[in-house]
C-alpha positions as CSV (number, residue, x, y, z in Angstrom):
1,X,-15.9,20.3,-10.2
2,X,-15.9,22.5,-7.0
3,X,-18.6,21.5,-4.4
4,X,-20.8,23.9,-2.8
5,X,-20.0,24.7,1.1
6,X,-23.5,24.6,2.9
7,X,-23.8,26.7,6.0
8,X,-23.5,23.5,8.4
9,X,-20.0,22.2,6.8
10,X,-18.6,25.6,7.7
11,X,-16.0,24.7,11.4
12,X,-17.2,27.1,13.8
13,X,-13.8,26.3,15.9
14,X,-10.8,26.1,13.9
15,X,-8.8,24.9,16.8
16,X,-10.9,22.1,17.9
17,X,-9.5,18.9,17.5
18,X,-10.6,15.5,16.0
19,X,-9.5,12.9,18.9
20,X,-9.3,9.9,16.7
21,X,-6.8,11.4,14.4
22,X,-5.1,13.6,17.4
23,X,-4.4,9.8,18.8
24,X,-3.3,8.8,15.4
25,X,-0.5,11.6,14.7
26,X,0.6,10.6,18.3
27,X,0.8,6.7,17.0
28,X,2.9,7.9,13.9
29,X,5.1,9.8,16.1
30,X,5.5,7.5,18.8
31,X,6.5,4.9,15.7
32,X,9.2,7.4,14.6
33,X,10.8,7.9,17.8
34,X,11.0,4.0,18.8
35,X,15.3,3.8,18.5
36,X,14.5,-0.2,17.6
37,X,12.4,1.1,14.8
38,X,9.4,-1.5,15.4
39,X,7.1,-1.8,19.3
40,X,4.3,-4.1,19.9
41,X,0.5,-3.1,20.6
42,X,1.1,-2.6,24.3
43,X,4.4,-0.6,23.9
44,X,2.0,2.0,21.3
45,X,-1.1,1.9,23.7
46,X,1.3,2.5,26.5
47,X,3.4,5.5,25.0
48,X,0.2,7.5,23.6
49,X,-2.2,6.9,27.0
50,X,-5.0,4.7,25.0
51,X,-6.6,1.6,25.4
52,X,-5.4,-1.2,23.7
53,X,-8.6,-1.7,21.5
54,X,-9.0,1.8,20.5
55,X,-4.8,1.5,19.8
56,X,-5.4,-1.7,17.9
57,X,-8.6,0.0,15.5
58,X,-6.2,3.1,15.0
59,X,-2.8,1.3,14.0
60,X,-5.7,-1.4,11.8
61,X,-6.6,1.4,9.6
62,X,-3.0,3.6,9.5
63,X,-2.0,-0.3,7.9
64,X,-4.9,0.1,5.9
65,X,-3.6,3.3,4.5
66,X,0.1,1.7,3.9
67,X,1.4,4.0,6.9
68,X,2.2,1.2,9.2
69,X,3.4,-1.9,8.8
70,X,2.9,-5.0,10.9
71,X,5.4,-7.5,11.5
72,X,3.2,-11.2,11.7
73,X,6.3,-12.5,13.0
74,X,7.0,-10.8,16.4
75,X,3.6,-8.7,16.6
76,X,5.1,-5.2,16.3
77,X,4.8,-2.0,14.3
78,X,6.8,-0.4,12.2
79,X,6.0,2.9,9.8
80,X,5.0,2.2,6.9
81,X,5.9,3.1,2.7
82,X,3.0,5.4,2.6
83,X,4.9,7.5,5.1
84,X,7.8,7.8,3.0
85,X,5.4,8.8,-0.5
86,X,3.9,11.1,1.5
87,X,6.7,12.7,1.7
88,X,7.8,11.8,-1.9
89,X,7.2,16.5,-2.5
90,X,9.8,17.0,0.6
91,X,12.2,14.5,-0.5
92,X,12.5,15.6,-4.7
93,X,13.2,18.8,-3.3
94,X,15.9,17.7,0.0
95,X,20.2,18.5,-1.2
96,X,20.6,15.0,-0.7
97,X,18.2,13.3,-3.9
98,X,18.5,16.6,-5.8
99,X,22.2,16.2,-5.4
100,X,22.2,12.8,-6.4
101,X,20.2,13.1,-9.3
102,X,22.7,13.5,-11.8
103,X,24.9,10.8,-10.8
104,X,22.1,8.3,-11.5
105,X,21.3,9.7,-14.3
106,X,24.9,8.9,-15.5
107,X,24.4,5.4,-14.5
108,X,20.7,4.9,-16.1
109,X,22.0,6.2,-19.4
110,X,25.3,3.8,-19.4
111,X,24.3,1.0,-18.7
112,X,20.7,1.2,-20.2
113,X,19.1,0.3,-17.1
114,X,17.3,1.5,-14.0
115,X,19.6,3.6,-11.5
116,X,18.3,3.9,-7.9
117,X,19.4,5.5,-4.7
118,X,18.2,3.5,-1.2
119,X,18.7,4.7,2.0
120,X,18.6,2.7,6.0
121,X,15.6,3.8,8.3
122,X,16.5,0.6,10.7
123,X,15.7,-2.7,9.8
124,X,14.5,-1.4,5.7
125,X,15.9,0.4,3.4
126,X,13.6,3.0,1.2
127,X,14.1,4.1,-2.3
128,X,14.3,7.9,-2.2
129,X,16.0,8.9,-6.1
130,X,15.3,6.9,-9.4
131,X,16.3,7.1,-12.9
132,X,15.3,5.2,-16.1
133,X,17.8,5.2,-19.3
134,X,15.2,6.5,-21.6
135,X,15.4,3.5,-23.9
136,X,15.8,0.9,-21.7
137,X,13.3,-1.8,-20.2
138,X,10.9,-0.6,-17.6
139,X,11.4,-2.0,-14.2
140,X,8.7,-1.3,-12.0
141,X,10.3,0.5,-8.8
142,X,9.7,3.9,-7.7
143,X,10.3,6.2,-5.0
144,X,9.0,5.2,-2.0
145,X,9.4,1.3,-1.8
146,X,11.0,-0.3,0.6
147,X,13.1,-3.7,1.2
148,X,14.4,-5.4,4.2
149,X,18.2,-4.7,5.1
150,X,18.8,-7.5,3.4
151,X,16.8,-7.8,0.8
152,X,19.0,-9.0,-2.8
153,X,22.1,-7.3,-4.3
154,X,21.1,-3.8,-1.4
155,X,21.3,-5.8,1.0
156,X,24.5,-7.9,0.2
157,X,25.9,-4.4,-0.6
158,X,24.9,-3.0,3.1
159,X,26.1,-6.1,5.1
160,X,28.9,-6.8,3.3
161,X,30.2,-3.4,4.7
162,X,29.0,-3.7,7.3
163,X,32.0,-3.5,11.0
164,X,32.6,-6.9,11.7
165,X,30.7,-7.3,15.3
166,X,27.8,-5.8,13.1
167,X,27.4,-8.2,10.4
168,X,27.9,-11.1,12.4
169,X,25.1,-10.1,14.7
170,X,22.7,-9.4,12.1
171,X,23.6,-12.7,10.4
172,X,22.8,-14.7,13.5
173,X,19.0,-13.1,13.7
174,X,16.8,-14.4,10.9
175,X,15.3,-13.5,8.8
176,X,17.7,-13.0,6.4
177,X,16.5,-12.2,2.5
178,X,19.4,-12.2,0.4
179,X,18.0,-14.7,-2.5
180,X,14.5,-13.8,-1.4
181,X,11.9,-15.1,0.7
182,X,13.7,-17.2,3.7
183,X,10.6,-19.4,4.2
184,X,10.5,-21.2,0.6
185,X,14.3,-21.2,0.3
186,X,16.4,-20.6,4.1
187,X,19.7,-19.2,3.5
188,X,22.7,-21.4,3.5
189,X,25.0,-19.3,6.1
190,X,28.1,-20.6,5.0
191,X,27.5,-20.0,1.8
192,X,26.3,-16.0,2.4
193,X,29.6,-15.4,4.4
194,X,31.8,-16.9,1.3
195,X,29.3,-14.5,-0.8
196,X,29.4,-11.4,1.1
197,X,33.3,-12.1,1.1
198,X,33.4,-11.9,-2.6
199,X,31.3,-8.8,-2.4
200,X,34.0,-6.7,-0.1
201,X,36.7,-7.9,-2.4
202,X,34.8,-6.7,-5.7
203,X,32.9,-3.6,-3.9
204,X,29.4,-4.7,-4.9
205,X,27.1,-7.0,-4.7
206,X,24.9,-8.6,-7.1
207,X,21.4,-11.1,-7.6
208,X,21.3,-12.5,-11.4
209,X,17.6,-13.1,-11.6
210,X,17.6,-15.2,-7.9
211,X,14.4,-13.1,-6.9
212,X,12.7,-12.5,-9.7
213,X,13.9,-14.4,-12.4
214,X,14.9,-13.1,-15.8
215,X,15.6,-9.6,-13.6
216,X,19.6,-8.6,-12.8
217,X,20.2,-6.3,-10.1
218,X,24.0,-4.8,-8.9
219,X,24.5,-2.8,-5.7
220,X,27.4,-1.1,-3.7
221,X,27.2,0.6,-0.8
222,X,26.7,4.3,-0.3
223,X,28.7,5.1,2.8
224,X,28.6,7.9,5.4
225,X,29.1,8.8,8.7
226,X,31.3,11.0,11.0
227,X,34.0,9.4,13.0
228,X,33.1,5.0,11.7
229,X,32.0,5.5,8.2
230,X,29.2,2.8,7.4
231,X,26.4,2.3,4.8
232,X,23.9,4.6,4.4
233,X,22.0,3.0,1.5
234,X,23.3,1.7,-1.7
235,X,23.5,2.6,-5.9
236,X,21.7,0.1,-7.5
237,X,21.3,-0.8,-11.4
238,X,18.5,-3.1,-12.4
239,X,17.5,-4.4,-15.3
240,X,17.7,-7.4,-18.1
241,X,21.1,-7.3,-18.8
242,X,23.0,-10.6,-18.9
243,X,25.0,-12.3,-16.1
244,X,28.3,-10.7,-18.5
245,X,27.7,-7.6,-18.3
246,X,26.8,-7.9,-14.4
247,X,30.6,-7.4,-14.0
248,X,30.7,-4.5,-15.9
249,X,27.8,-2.9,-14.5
250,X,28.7,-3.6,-11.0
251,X,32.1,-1.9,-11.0
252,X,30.5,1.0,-13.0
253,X,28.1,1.3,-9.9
254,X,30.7,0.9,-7.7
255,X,32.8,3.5,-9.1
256,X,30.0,5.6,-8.9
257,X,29.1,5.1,-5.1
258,X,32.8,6.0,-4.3
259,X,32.4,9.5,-6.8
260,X,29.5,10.1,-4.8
261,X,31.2,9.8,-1.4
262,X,33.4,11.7,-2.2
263,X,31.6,15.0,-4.0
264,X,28.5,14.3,-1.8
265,X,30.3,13.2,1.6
266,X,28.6,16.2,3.8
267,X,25.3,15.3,2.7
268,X,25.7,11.5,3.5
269,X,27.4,12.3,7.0
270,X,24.6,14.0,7.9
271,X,22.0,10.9,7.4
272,X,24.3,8.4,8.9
């Protein structure tokens, strides 16, 4: 159904601008550019040249619309998911998820499972490619979610690789969310170090139903860079398979990460 355009709905300046969402495209950007990747209320109000409560009503409803995020913790901002699926056209169509589209495919279809790419904006990591073996179990993750760094099997994978100086930093500034949520279950340190140890020796990492129970998950890194090759994101299979075949489907993965390096290393240098 089209609706009529009455004479009054008709812009009689196609170059005026609407302040409101002027200031918010400035708030996105200002977001984007922040190196940390997060800045409180004052930092945002401060970069854009607004007042604090016309700052605080714009980044409200951008959070409202799954744009920004809002750490409770610390008070700042970060960009949100809804950034990333509005892009979801852009990035079906960039060399990198077109690229790696086959080589999940391979994956999904193996090991009867899910097959997903994730790649690092900062402190998150965002699912960019996905594949579903066609009779496998649905798993309910698409394009355009996002984890912390260390969220499950990713985020063992990403630290685990991580230089040393890196990892030891990150490990020392909570919260950390390998098994999950930190505030119903805190990490044992000692026992993550012995774990991420296990996960360098074996090139991926793995959760067997610790976050969601019933729900497997296996992850290696996905490495790029010029000069200090790092992660980039991982290769992830997810799915009900049993804590037996986790083995088998984490050296599959792992294999597949390291095929991917190597036949896509351009690509992946050029995110790092």
């Amino acid at each position: 159904m089209t609706l009529p355009v009455t004479d009054h709905e008709v812009p009689t300046d196609y170059g005026q601008k609407v302040p409101a969402v002027d200031q918010a495209i400035k708030v996105l950007h200002f977001l984007a550019g922040d190196p940390r990747g997060q800045s409180t209320l004052t930092e945002v109000c401060a970069g854009v040249g607004i007042y604090k409560s016309k700052g605080k009503a714009i980044l409200n409803t951008l959070r409202s619309a799954n744009l920004v995020t809002k750490n409770e913790h610390d008070k700042t901002y970060s960009l949100g998911p809804g950034v990333l699926l509005l892009s979801r056209a852009l990035l079906d169509q960039t060399d990198l998820t077109r690229a790696a589209a086959p080589f999940l495919e391979e994956l999904a279809v193996a090991s009867g499972t899910l097959a997903f790419l994730t790649l690092i904006r900062d402190s998150q990591q965002y699912v960019v490619a996905r594949s579903g073996s066609p009779g496998g179990i649905g798993v309910s993750i698409r394009v355009g979610y996002h984890y912390p760094l260390t969220w499950g099997s990713m985020g063992k994978a990403i630290v685990a690789f991580l230089p040393e100086g890196e990892r030891e930093e990150l490990m020392s500034s909570p919260p950390l969310f390998f098994h999950g949520d930190p505030r119903s279950d805190p990490e044992d340190l000692d026992a993550v170090r012995a774990e991420l140890e296990l996960c360098r020796r074996a090139g991926f990492g793995a959760d067997l139903g610790a976050i969601t129970p019933g729900l497997m998950a296996v992850s290696a890194p996905l490495v790029g860079g010029r000069g200090i090759v790092r992660p980039v994101g991982t290769v992830t299979v997810a799915g009900t398979f049993s804590v037996e075949e986790a083995g088998e489907h984490g050296r599959r993965v792992a294999a597949k990460a390291r095929e991917m390096r190597v036949r896509l290393g351009p690509l992946l240098d050029d995110i790092a």
